[in-house]
VEXDO-628669 format. One record per atom (N, C-alpha, C): x, z, y; residue in one letter. Coordinates in steps of 0.1 Angstrom, whole numbers, plus 5000, padded with zeros to 4 digits. Atoms other than C-alpha are relative to their C-alpha. Layout:
N
XZYA;...
//
This chain:
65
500349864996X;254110895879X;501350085001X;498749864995X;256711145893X;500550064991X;500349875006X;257711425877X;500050095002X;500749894995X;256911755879X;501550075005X;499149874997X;259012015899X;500150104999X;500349905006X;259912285890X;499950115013X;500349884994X;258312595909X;501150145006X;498649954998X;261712775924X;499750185002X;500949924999X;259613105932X;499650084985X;499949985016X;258813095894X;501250034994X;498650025004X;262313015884X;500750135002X;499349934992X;263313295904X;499550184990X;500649875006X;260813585883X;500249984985X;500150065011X;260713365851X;500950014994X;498550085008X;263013345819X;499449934987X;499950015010X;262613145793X;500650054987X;499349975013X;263413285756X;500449874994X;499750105014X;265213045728X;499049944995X;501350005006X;261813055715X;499149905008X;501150104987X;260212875747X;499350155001X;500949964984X;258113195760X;500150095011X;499449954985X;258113305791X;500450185000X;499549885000X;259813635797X;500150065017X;500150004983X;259113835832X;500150174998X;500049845001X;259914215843X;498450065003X;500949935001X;257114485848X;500250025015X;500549974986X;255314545885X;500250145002X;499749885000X;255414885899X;501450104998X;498649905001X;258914985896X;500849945012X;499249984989X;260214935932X;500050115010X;500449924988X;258815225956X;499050124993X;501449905000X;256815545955X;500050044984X;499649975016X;258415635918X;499850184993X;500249855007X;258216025919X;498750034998X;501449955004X;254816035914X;499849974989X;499550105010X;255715825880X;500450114990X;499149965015X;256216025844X;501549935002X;498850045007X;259715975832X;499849894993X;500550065008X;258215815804X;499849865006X;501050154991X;255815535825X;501249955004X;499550054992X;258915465847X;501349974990X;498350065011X;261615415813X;499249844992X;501050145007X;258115155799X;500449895013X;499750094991X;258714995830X;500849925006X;498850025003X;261814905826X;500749854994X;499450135009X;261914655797X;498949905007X;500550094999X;260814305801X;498949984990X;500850035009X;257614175790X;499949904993X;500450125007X;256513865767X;498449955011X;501550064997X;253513645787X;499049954990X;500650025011X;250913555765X;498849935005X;501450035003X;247713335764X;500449875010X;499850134993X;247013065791X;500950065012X;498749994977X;249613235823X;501049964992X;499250055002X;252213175796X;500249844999X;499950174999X;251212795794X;500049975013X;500150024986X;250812785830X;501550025004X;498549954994X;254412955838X;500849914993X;499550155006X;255512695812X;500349895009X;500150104997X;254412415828X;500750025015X;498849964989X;255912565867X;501350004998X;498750015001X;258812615852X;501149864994X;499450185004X;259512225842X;500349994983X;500350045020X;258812295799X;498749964997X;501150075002X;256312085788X;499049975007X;
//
């Protein structure tokens, strides 16, 4: 059997932590911003943690496990 390649598309939004999980920024912060609290648009900012089965999924696209 082959092995898996890794998803370049993924690679490209994705980061792995040290830890193994996947690490991705937050939607909504490219366009159309003044309508946006300060607040909302400084949360939108930091990177998130994935969690549950899209982090095993983004896992496995990304060629870890």
């Amino acid at each position: 059997m082959p092995k898996q390649k890794t998803k370049k598309a993924v690679v490209k939004r994705m980061k792995l932590t040290k830890s193994g999980k996947v690490k991705r920024h937050q939607a909504f912060h490219s366009h159309l911003l003044s309508r946006r609290s300060t607040k909302r648009k400084r949360h939108l900012r930091s990177p998130v943690i994935v969690e549950g089965k899209f982090a095993k999924t983004y896992r496995k696209l990304l060629g870890e496990g």
